[in-house]
N, C-alpha and C positions, 0 to 999 in steps of 0.2 A: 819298374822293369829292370832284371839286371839278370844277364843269360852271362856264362862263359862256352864258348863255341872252341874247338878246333879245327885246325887248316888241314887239309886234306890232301892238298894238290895248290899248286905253283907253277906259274909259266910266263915266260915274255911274252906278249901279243903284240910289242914295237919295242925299238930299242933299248927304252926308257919305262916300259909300264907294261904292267902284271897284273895277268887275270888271278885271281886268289878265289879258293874251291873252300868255302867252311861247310860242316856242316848245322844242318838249319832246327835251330830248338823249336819242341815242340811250343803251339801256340803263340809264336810270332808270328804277327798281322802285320801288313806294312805294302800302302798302294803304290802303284809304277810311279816315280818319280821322287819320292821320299828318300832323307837319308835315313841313315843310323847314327846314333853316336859310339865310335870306339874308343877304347881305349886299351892299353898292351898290357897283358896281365902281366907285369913283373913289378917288384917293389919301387915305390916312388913314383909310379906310373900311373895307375890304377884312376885316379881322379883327372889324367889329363885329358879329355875328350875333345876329339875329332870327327866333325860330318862325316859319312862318305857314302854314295848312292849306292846302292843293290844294282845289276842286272841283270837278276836272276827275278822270274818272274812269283806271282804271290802261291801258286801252287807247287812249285818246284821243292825236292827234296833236299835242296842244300842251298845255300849263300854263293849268291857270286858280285864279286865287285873287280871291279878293273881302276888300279890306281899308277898313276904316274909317280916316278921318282923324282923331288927337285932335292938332288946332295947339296945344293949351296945353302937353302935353309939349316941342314942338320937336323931337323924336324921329322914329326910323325912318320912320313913317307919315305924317307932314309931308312928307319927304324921296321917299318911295312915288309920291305923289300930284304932283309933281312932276316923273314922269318922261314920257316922251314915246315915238312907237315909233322904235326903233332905238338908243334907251338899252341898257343889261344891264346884268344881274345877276349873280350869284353865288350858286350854290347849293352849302352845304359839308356837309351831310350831312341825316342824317332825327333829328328829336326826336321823339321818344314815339310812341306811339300808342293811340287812343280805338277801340278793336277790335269791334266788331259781333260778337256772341255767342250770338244768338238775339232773336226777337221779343220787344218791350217798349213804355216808354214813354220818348220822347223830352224832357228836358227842358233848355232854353236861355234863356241870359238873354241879350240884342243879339247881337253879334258873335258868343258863344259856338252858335252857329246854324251854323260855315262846316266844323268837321268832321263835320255831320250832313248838312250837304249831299251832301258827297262819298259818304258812307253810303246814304242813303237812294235816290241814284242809282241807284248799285250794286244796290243791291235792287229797284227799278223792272226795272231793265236783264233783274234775273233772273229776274222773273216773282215777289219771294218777300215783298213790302208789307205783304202780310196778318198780321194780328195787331202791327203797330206802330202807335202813336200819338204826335202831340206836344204837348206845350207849349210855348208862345211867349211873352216875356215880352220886351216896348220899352218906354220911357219913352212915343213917340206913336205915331200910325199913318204918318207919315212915315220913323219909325224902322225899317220893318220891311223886312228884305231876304228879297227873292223871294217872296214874299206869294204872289202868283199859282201856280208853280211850286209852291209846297209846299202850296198849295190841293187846285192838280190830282190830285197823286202821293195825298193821304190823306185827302182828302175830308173828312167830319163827323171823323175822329179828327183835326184840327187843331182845333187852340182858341188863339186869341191871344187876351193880354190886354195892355190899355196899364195906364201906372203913373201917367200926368200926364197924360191926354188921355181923357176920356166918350164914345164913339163906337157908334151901334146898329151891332151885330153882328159887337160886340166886347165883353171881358168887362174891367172895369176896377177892377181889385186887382193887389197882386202877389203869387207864388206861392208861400205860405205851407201850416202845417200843416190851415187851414183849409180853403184853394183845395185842397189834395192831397186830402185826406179826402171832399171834392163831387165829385170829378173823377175816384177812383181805387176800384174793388171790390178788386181783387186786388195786395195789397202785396207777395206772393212772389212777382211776378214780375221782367224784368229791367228795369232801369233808367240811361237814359245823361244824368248832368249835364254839362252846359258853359255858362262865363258867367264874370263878374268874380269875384275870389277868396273876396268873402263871400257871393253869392250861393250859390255851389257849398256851399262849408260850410254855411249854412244848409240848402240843400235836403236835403243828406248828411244831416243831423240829423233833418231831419224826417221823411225815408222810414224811418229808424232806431226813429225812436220811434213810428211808425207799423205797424212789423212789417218791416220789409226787412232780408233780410239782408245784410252790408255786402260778399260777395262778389258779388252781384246787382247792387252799382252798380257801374259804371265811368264812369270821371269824369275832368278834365281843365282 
């Protein structure tokens, strides 16, 4: 598999990270939750490939991905945020996938939010929301992508918390054995982590030791 796409459209959605509008080659398949691998079409480039989740769902006529900038890497995401429409990319196959399994609780630390997007669309679209809830977890409330959006779609079963910033009507800890045990009746049910690499291992552990069983989490 190996498409070159261009960018169509660009925009901040927080201070830090950009919804990006490709459009979508025919005959890419690719389920909610899946990445792509890219890579930037310019020379010396071409072979460096990077994940990064779709939020656009599998009928839609274009590509959407929502990526955060970190400048202190200098890396891919630098490089992202740099580009303009009528650039392209490279898209050279599908990594993994964070598969929707049945109704549960969502839980994301920052960016780890962009294959739940894609999901939880998908479930809007089908009429099937009920019985899923998230967790939300930024450093502030500027950190928070699509706030509004993921308000609307689940109502009181969203809860964000910041981890550096106090704010009414928002909860401000971060989501530990604690925060799960306030937050959750039912531990056998299913559960989807995404977030930075100790996050995820923490929270893996603490739905463990809480009663989950670890075929119930799917994670990423």
């Amino acid at each position: 598999m190996q498409y070159t796409v261009e960018l169509l459209f660009e925009e901040f959605v927080t201070h830090d990270t950009k919804r990006f509008i490709f459009e979508r080659p025919k005959g890419l398949k690719i389920e909610p939750g899946a990445a792509l691998l890219l890579a930037l079409d310019k020379p010396k480039l071409r072979d460096d490939l990077h994940p990064f989740t779709p939020t656009s769902l599998a009928g839609d006529k274009v590509l959407e991905f929502i990526i955060k900038q970190y400048p202190a890497h200098h890396g891919m995401t630098e490089k992202l945020h740099k580009l303009v429409p009528g650039d392209t990319v490279l898209i050279k196959g599908i990594y993994g996938a964070l598969a929707y399994k049945g109704p549960g609780v969502f839980i994301a630390g920052g960016t780890g939010i962009t294959p739940f997007i894609a999901i939880l669309r998908q479930l809007r679209k089908e009429g099937k929301l009920k019985g899923n809830s998230l967790l939300f977890s930024n450093k502030t409330h500027a950190d928070i992508i699509l706030e509004r959006e993921l308000r609307h779609m689940l109502g009181k079963n969203c809860v964000f918390t910041l981890t550096r910033e106090s704010r009414p009507g928002y909860e401000n800890e971060r989501i530990d054995a604690k925060f799960l045990k306030a937050r959750i009746k039912n531990f056998r049910q299913r559960f989807y982590v995404c977030g930075p690499p100790e996050f995820v291992e923490n929270i893996n552990a603490f739905l463990q030791k809480a009663g989950a069983k670890p075929e119930n989490i799917a994670f990423d």
